[in-house]
N, C-alpha and C positions, 0 to 999 in steps of 0.2 A: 504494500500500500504506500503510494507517495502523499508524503506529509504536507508538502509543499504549495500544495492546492487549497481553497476554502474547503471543495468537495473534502476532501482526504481527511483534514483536520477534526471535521466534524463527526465522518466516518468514524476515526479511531478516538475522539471523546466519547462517542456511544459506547464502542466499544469496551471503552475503558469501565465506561458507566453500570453497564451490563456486567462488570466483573465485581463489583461493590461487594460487601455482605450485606444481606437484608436490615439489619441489624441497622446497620449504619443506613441504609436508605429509611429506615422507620425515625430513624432519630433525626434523620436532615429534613421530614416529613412534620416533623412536632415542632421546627422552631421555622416553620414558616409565617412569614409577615403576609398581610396583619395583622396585630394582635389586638386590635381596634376595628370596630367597627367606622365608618365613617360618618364625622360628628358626631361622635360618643363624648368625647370630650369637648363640650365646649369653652373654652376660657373665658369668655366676653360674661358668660351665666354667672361661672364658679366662681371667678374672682370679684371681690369685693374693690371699691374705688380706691385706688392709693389716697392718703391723706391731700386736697389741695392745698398750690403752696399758699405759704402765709398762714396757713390755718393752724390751731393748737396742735393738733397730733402730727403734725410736719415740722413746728418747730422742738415738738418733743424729741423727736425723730433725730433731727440734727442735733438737740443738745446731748443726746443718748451716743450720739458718732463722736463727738466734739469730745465728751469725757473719757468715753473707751479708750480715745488716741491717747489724752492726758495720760492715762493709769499703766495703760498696757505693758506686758513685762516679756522679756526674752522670750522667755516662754512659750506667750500667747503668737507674739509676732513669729515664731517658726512653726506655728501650728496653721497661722494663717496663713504662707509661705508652703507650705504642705501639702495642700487642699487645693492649692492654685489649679494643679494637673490631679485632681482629684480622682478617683475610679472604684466601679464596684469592687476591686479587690485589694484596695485599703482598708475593708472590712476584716484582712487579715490581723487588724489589734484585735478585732472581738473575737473571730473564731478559730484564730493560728495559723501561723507560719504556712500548713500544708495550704491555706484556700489560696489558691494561684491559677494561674491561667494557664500553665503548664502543667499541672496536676487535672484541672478538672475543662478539658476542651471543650464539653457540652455548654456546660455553665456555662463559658467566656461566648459560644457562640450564641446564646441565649441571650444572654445581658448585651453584647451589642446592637443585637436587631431590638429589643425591648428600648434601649438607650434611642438607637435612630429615631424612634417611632414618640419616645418623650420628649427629644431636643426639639426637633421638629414643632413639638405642641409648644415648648417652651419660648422660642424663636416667634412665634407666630403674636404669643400671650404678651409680649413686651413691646412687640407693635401697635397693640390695642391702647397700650397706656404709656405714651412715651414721655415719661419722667427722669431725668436727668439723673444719674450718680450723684453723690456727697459732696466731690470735689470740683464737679462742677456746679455747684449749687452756692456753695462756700468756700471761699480761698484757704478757709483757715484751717478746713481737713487736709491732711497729707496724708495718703494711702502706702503703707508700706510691703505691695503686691503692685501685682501689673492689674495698671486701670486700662479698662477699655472702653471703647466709647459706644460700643451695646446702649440698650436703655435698658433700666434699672429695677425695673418691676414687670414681671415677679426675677427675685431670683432665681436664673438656672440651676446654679451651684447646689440651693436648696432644693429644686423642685429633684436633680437627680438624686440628691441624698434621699430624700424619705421615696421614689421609687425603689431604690436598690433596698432602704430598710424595710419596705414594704413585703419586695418580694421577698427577700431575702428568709423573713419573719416565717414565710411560710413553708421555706427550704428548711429552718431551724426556730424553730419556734418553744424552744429551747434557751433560744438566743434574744431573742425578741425584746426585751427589757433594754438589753446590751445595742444590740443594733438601733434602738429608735435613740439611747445615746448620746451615739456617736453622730446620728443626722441632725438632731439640736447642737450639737460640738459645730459640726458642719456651718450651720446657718449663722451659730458667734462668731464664727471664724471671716464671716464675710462680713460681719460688721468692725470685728478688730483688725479688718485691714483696710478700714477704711474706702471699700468701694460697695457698701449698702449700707441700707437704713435697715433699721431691724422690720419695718411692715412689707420691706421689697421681703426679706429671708421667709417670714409668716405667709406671704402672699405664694414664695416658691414652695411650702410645705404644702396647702391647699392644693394648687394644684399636681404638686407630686403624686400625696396621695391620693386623689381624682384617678389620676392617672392609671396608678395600680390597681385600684379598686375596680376601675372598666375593666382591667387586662384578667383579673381573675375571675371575672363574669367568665370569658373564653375557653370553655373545654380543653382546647389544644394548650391553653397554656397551665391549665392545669396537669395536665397529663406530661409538658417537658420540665415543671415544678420537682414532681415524683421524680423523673429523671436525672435531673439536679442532686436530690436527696440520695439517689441509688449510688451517682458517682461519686458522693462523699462519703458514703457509707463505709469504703477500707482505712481512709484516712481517720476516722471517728473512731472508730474500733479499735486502730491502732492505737491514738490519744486515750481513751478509755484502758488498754490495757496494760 
């Protein structure tokens, strides 16, 4: 068979295709997108008005950024620093070392297409309410992360954190306490670096968990949930014994 041709190529990707294990074709079958209905999430519904400016709960807002920067300790600044390239498998403080992308390739392929399908909704929800960052609101926040000039509500940062603690909750629910956490860690984190206000981070939780909550209406995502669960099952056993 020559490769060299569109025919050919295609030819021997069937091929190839046709030599899979079932196994594997069952599992590339359970994390098919979408995991959403269309206009299942609506953001314009679920989310609540960002504070107007000028108004009390906007200048709460900024005195709330204003003091955090005052106070903030090594500490906090390398946790907000942290978070910057954030990912479901910074969940590894709460459940160990083993939860990786290279231990568990179901999972990583799960959580990306789940991720595309939140950013997306995220991306969409900041256009509806184009509110300005901190430090463009105020000269006198300085953000000690990388500001971008996104708009500001809801937070993305946030909305993925309580996705991944969402689903995560139901891969380990066990964990659950531990994982929601770490996604409120998440959302201080973006106000101690000075590029949100704490009602963009509230505003990113709402509809996070929105988000998930459609996504486990979905059979199919229940059922690559379980699978999630099954390939962590040697690594827990392991920890366990």
């Amino acid at each position: 068979m020559k490769l060299g041709s569109f025919a050919g190529r295609f030819a021997f990707a069937l091929a190839l295709a046709s030599m899979l294990p079932a196994a594997r074709a069952a599992d590339a079958a359970l994390i098919a997108r979408p995991f959403l209905a269309a206009g299942a999430v609506d953001a314009a519904k679920i989310l609540p008005l960002p504070p107007a400016p000028g108004s009390l709960a906007a200048r709460a807002d900024l005195e709330t950024v204003l003091h955090v920067q005052e106070s903030r300790t090594a500490e906090q600044i390398a946790w907000a620093k942290e978070i910057v390239q954030d990912s479901v498998f910074k969940n590894d403080r709460v459940l160990g070392e083993w939860f990786s992308a290279a231990n568990l390739p179901f999972t990583a392929r799960f959580f990306q297409e789940a991720n595309a399908e939140g950013e997306a909704i995220s991306r969409d929800a900041k256009d509806i309410h184009p509110r300005d960052r901190p430090p463009f609101t105020d000269p006198r926040v300085h953000p000690c992360v990388e500001l971008k000039t996104t708009h500001s509500y809801p937070s993305s940062h946030s909305s993925a954190a309580w996705l991944w603690a969402r689903l995560l909750a139901e891969i380990f629910p066990e964990k659950r306490a531990e994982l929601y956490e770490r996604a409120r860690a998440v959302m201080w984190g973006r106000v101690i670096g000075g590029v949100h206000f704490p009602s963009d981070t509230v505003g990113g939780q709402i509809l996070g968990e929105a988000i998930a909550d459609e996504m486990l209406k979905n059979p199919e995502v229940q059922a690559a949930l379980k699978k999630c669960r099954e390939e962590a099952e040697p690594f827990l056993r392991k920890k366990a014994a």
